[in-house]
C-alpha positions in Angstrom: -179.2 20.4 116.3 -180.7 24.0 116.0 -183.4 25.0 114.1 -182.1 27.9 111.5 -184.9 30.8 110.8 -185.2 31.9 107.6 -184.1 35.5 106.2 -185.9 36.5 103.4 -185.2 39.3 101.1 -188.4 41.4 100.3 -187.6 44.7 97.3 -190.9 46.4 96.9 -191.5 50.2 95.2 -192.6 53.1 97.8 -193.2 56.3 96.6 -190.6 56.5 93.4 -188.0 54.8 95.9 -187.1 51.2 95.6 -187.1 49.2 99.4 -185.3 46.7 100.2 -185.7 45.1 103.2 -184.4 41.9 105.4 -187.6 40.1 107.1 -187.8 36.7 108.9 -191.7 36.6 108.0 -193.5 37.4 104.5 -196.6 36.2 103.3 -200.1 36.9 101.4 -202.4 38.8 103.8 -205.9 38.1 104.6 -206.3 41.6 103.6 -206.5 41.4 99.6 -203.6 42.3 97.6 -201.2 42.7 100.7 -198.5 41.1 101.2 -197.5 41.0 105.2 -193.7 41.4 106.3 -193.0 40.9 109.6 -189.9 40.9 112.3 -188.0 43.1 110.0 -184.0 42.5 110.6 -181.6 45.3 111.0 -178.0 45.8 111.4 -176.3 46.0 115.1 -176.9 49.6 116.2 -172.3 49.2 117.8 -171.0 49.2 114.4 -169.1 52.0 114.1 -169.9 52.9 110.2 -173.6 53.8 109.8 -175.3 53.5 106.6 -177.9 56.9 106.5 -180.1 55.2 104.3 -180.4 51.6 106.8 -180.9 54.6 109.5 -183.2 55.8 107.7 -185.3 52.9 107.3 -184.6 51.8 110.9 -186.2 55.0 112.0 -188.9 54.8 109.3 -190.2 51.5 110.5 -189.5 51.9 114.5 -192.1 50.7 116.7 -193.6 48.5 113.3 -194.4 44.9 114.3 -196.0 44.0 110.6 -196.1 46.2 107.4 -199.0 45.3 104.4 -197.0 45.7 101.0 -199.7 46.1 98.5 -198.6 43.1 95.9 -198.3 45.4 92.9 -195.4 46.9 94.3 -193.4 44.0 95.3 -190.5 43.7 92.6 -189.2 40.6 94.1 -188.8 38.1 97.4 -185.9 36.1 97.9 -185.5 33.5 101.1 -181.5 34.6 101.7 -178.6 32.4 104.3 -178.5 35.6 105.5 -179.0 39.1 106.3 -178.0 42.2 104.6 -177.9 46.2 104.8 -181.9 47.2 103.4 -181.3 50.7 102.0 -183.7 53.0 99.9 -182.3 54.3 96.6 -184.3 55.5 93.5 -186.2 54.2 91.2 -184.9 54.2 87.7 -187.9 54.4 85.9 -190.2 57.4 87.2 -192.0 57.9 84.3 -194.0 54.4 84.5 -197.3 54.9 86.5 -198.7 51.6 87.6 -202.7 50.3 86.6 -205.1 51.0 88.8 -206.3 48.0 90.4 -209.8 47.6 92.7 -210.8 44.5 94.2 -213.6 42.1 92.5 -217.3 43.4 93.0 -219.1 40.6 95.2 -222.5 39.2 93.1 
């Protein structure tokens, strides 16, 4: 009987782009606000059709063994059966800027 990892979906905002990503690792970082994705999952580099925007991300996060997501710009995290294509595409709303957030002052 194996074991089964799971696949979890992670669609944050980057830059007036919406991410979307395929990760076998997300959770809150130490770090505050963060969220940490880790052992990102792409598609097989044989298939003969290649997406440009999964390239693009492939390339974008090359050599990355964990990415810090600050937690306002996750949009949503779903734990998936199993992988699919991440892509960039744009965001619908550009006119929204998010609040400013800064940590808690220590006493």
């Amino acid at each position: 009987m194996s074991i089964q990892k799971s696949i979890y979906r992670v669609v944050f905002l980057n830059q007036d782009k919406v991410y979307e990503v395929y990760c076998e690792s997300v959770y809150q970082s130490e770090m505050y606000g963060f969220i940490e994705i880790e052992e990102l999952i792409f598609g097989e580099r044989s298939q003969l059709l290649v997406d440009p925007s999964e390239e693009k991300l492939q390339n974008e996060f090359a050599g990355v063994k964990r990415s810090f997501v600050p937690m306002h710009a996750i949009i949503r995290i779903d734990e998936v059966e199993k992988g699919g294509v991440p892509k960039i595409s744009d965001s619908k709303v550009s006119s929204i800027t998010s609040f400013p957030m800064s940590p808690p002052k220590k006493s």
